[in-house]
Backbone atoms as SQL, in Angstrom:
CREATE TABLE atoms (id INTEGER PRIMARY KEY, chain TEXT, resi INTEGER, resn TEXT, atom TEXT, x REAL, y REAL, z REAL);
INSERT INTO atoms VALUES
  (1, 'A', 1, 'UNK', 'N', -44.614, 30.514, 0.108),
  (2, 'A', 1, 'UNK', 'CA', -44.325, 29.779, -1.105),
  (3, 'A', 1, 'UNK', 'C', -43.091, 30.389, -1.813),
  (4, 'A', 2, 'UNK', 'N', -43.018, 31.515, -1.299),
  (5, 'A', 2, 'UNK', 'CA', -41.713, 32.514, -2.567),
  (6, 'A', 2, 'UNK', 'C', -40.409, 32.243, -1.928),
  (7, 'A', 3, 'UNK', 'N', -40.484, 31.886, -0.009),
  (8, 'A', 3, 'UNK', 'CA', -39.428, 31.696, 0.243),
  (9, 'A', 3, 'UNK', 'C', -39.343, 30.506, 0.300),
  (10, 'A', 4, 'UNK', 'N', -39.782, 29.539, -0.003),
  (11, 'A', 4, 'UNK', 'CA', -39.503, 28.132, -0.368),
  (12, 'A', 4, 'UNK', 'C', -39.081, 27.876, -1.527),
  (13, 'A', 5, 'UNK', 'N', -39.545, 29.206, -2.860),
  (14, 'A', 5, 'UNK', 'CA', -38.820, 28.805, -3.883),
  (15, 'A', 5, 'UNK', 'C', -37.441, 29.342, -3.924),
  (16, 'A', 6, 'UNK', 'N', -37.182, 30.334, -3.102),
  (17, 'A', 6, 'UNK', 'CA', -35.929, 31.067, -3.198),
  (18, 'A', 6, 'UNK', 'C', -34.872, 30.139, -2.447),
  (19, 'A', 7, 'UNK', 'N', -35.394, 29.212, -1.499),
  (20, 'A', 7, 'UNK', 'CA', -34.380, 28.488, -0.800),
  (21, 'A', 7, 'UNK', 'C', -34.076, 27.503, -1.582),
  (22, 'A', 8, 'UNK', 'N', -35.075, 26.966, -2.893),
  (23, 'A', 8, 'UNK', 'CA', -34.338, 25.798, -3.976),
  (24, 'A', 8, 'UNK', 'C', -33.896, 26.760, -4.635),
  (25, 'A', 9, 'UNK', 'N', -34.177, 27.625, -5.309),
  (26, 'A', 9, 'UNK', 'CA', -33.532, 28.289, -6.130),
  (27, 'A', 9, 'UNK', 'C', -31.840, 28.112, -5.505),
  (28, 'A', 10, 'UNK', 'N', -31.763, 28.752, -4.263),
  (29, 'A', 10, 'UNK', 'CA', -30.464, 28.918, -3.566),
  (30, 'A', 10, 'UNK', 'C', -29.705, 27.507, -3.092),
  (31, 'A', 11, 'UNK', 'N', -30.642, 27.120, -2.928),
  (32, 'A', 11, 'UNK', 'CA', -29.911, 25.033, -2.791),
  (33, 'A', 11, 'UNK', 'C', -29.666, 24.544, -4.112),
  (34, 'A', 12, 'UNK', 'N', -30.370, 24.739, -5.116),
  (35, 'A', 12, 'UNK', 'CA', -29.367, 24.431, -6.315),
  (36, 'A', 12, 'UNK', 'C', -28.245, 25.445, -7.197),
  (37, 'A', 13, 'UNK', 'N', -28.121, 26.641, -6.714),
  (38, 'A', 13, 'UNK', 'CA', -27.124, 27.498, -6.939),
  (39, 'A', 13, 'UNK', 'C', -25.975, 26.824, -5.743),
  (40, 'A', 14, 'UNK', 'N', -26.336, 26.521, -5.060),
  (41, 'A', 14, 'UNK', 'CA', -25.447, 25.879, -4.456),
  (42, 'A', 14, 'UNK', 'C', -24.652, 24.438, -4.666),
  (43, 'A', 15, 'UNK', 'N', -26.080, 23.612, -5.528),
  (44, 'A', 15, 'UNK', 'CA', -25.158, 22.117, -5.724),
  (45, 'A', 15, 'UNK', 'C', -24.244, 22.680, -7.467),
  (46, 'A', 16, 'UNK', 'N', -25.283, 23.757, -7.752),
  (47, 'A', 16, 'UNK', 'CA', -24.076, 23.872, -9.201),
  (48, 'A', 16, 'UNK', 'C', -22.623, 24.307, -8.701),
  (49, 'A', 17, 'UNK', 'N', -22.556, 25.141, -7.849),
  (50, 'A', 17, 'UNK', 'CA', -21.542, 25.331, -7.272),
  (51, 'A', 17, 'UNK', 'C', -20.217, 24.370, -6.757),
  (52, 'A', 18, 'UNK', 'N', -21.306, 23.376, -6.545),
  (53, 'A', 18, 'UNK', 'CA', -20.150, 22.178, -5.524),
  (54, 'A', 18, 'UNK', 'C', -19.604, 21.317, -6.865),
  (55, 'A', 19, 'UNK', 'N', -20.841, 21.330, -7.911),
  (56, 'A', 19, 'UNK', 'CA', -20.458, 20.300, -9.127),
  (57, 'A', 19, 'UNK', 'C', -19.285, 21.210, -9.822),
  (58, 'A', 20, 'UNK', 'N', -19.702, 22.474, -9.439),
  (59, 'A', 20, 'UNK', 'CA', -17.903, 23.001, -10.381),
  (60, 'A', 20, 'UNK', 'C', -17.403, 23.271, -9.753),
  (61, 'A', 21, 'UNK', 'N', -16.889, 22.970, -8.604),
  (62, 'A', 21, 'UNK', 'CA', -15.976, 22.386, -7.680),
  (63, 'A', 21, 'UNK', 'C', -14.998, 21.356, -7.657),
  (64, 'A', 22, 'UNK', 'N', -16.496, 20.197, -7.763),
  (65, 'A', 22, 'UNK', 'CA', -15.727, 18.733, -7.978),
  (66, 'A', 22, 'UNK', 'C', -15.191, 19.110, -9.156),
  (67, 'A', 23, 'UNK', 'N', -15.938, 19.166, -10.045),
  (68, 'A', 23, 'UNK', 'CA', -14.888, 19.528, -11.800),
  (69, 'A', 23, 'UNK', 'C', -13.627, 19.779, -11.640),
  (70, 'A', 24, 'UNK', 'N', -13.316, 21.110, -10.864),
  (71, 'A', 24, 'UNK', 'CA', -12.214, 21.414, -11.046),
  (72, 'A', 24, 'UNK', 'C', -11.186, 20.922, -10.249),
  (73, 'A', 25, 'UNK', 'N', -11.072, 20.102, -9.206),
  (74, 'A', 25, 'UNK', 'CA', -10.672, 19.452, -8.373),
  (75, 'A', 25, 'UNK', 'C', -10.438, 17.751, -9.419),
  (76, 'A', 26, 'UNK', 'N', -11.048, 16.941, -10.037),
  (77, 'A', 26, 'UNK', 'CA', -10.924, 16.370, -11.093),
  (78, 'A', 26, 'UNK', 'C', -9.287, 16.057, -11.256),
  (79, 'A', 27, 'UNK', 'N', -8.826, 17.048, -11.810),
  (80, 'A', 27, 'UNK', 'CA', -7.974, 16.950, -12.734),
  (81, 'A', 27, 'UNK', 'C', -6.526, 16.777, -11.272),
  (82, 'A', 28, 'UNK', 'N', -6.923, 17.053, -10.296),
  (83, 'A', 28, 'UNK', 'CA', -5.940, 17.337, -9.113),
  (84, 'A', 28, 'UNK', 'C', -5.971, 15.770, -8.793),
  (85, 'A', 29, 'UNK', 'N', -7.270, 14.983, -8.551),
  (86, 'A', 29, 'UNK', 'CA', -7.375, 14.167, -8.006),
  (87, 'A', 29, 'UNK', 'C', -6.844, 12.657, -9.067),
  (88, 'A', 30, 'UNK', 'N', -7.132, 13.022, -10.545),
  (89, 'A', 30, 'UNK', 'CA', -6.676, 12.042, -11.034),
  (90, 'A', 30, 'UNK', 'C', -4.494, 12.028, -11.252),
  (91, 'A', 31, 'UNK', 'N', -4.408, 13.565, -11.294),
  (92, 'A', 31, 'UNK', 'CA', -2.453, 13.432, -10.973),
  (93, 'A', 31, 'UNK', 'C', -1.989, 12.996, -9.639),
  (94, 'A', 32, 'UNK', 'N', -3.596, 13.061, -8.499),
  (95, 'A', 32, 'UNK', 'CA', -2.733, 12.117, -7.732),
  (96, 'A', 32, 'UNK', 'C', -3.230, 10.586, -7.449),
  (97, 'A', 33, 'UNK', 'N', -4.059, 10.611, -7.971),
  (98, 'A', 33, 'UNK', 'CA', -4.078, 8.838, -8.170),
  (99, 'A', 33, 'UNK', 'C', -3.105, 8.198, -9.557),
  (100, 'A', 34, 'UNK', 'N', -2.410, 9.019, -10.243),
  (101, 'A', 34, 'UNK', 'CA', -1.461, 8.602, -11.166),
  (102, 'A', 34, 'UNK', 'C', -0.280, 8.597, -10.313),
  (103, 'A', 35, 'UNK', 'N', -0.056, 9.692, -9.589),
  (104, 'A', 35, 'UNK', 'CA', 1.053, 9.548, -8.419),
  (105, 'A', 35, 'UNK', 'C', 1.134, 8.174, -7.879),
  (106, 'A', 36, 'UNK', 'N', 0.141, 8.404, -7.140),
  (107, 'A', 36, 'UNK', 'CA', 0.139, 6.988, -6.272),
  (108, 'A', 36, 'UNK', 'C', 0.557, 5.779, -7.158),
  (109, 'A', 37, 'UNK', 'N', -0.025, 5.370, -8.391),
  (110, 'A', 37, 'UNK', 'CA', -0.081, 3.944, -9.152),
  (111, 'A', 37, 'UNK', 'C', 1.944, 4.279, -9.362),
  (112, 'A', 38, 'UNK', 'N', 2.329, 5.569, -9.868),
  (113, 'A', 38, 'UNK', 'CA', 3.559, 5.742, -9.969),
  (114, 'A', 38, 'UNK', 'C', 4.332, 5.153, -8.925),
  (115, 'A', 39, 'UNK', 'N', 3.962, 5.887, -7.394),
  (116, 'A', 39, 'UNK', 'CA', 4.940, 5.265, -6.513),
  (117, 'A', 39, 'UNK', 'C', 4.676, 3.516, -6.138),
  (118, 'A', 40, 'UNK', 'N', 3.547, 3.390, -6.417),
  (119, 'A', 40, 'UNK', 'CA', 3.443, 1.556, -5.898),
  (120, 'A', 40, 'UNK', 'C', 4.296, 0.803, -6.787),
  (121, 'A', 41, 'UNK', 'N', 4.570, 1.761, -8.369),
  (122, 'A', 41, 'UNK', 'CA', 5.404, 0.559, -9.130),
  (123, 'A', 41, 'UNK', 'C', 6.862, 0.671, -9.036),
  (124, 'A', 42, 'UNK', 'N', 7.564, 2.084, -8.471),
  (125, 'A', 42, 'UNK', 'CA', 8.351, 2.013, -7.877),
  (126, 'A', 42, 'UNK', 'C', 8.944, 1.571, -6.670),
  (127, 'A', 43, 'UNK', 'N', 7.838, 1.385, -5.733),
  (128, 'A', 43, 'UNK', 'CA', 8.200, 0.888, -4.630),
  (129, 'A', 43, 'UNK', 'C', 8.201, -0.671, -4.713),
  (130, 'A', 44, 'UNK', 'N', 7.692, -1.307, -5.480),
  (131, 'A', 44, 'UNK', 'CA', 7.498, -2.774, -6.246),
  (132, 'A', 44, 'UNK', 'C', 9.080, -3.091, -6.702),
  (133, 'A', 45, 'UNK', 'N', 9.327, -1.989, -7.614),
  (134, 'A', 45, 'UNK', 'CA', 10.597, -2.210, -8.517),
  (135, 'A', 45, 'UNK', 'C', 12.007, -2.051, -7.449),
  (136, 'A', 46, 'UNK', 'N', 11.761, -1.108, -6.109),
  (137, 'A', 46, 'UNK', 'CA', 12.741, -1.269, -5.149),
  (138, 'A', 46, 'UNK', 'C', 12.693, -2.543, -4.165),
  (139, 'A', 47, 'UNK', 'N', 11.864, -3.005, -4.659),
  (140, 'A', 47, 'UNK', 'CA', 11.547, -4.042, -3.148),
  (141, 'A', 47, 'UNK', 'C', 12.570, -5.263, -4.404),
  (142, 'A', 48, 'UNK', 'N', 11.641, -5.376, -5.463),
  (143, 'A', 48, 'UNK', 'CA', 12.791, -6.364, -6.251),
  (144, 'A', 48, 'UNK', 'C', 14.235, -6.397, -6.445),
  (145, 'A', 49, 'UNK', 'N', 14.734, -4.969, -6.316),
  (146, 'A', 49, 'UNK', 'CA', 15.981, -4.892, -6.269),
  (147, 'A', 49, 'UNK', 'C', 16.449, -5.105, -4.728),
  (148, 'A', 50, 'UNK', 'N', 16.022, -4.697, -3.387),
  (149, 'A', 50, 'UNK', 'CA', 16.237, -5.171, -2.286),
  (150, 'A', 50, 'UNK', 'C', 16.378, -6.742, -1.841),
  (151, 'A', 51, 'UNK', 'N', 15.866, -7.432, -2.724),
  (152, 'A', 51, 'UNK', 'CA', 15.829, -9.349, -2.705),
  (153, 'A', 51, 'UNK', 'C', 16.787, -9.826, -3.459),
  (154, 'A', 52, 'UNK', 'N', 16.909, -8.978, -4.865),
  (155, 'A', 52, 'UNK', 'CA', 18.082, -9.149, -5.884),
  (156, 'A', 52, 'UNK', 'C', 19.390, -8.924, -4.704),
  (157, 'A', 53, 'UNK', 'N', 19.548, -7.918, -4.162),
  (158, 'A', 53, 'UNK', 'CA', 21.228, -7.574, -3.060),
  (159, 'A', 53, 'UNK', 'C', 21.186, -8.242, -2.143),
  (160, 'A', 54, 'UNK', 'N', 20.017, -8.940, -1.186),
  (161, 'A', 54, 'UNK', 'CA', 20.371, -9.666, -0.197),
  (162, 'A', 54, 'UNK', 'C', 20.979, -11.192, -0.758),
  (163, 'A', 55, 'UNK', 'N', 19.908, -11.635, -1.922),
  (164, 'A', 55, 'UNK', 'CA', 20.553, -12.800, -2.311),
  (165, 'A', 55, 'UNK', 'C', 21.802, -12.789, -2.500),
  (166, 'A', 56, 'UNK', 'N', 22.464, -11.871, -3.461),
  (167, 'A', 56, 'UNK', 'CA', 24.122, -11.567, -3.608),
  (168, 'A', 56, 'UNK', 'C', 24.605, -11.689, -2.431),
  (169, 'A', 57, 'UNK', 'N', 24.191, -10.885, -1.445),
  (170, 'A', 57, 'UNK', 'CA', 24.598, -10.750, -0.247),
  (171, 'A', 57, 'UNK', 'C', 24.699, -12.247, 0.548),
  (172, 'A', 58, 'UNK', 'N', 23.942, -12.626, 0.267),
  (173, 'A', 58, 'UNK', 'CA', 23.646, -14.589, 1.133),
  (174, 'A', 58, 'UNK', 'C', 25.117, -14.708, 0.131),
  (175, 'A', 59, 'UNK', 'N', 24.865, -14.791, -0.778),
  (176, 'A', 59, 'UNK', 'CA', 26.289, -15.696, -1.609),
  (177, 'A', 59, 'UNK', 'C', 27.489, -15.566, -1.172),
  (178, 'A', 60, 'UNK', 'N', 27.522, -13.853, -1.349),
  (179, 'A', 60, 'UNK', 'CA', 28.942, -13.794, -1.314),
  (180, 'A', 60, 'UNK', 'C', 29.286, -13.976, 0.648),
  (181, 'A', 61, 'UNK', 'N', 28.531, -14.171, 1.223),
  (182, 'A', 61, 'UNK', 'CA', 28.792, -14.722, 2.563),
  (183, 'A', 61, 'UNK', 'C', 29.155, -16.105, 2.776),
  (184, 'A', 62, 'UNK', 'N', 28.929, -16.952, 1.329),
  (185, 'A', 62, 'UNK', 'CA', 28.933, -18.743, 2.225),
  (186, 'A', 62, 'UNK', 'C', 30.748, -18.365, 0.915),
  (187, 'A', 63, 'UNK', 'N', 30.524, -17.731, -0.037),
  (188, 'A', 63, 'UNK', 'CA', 31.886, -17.358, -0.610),
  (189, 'A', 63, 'UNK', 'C', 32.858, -17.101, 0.163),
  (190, 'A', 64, 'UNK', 'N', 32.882, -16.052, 1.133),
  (191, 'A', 64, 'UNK', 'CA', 33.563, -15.963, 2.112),
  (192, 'A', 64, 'UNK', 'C', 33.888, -16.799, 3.200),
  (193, 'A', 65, 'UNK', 'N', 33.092, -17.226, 3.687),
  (194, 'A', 65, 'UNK', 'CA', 33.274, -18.952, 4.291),
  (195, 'A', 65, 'UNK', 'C', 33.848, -19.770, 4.386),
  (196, 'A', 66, 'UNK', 'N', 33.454, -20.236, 2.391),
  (197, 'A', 66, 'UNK', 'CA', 34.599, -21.332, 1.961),
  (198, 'A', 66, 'UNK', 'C', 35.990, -20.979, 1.789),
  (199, 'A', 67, 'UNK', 'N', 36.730, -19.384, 1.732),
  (200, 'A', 67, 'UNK', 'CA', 37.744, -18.686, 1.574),
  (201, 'A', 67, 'UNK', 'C', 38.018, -19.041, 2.971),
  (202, 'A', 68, 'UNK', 'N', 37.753, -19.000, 3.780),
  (203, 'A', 68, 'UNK', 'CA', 37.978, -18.449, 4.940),
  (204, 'A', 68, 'UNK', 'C', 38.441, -19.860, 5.565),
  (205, 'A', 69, 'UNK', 'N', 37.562, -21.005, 5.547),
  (206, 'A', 69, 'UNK', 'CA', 37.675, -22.360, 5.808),
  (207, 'A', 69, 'UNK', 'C', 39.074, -23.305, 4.587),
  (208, 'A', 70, 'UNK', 'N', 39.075, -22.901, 3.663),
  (209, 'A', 70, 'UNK', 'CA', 39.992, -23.348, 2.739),
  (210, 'A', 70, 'UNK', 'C', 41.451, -22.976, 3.105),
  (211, 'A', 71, 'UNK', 'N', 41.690, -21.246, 3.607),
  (212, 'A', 71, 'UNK', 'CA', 42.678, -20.718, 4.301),
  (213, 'A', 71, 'UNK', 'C', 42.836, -21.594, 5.899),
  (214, 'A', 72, 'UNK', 'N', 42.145, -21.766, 6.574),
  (215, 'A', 72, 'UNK', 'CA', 42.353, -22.519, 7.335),
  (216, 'A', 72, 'UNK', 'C', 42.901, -24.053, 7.578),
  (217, 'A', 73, 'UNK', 'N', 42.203, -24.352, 6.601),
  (218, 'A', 73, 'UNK', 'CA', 42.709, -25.856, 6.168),
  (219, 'A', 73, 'UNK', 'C', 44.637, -25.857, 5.841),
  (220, 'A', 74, 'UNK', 'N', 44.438, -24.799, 4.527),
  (221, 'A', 74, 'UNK', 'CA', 45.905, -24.521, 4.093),
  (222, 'A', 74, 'UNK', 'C', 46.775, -23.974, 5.877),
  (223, 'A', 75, 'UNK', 'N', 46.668, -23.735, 6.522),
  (224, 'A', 75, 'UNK', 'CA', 46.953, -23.043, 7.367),
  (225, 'A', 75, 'UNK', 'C', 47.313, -24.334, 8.779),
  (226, 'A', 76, 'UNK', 'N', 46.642, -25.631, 8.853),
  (227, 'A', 76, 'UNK', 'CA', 46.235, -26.497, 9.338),
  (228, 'A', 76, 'UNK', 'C', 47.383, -27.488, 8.834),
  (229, 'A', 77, 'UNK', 'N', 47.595, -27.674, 7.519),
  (230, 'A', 77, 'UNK', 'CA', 48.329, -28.202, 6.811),
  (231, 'A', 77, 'UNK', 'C', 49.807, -27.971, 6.957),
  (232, 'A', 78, 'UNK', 'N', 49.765, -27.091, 6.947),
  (233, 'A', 78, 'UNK', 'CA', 51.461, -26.283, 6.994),
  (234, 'A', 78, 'UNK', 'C', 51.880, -26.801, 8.373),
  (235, 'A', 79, 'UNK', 'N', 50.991, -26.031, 9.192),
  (236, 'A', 79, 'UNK', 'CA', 51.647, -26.286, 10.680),
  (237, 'A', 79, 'UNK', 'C', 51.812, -27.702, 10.673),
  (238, 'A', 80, 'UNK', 'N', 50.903, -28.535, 10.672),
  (239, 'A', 80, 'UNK', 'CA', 51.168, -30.064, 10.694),
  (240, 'A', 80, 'UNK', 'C', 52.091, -30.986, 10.152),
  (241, 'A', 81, 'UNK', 'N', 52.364, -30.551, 8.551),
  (242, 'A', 81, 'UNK', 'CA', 53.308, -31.683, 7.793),
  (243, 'A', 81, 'UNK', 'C', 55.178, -30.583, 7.799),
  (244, 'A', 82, 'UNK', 'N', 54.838, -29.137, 7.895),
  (245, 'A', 82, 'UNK', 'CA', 55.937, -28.645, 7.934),
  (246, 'A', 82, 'UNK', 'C', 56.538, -27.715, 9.431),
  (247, 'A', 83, 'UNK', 'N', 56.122, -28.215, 10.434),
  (248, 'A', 83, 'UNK', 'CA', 56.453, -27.917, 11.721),
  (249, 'A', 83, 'UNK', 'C', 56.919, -29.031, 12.574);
């Protein structure tokens, strides 16, 4: 009976142990679940800016295009009415 009480005695010296454990671990685990929410809204806020530069990027490509096709035309022109 004495070593059955000594082994709860010692199994709950043991869960107090683990509970101030978790405690102190706590404060680790919530800076990195603030981490994390940190990087998802940064990685959110880069992905928006990555859609913001390709669109520019689409533009200034059909921009270039019409430069490119307009020079040609002018280029089309010349040879034809002044050659």
């Amino acid at each position: 009976m004495q070593n059955i009480e000594a082994t709860i005695v010692e199994l709950g010296s043991i869960f107090q142990q683990l509970a101030h454990m978790v405690k102190e671990q706590e404060d680790t685990i919530q800076r990195i679940d603030a981490g994390v929410d940190e990087a998802q809204l940064q990685v959110e806020a880069a992905h928006t800016e990555l859609l913001r530069y390709f669109r520019g990027l689409s533009s200034q490509r059909w921009l270039l295009l019409k430069a490119f096709l307009l020079l040609l035309l002018f280029f089309i022109l010349f040879v034809v009415f002044l050659a």
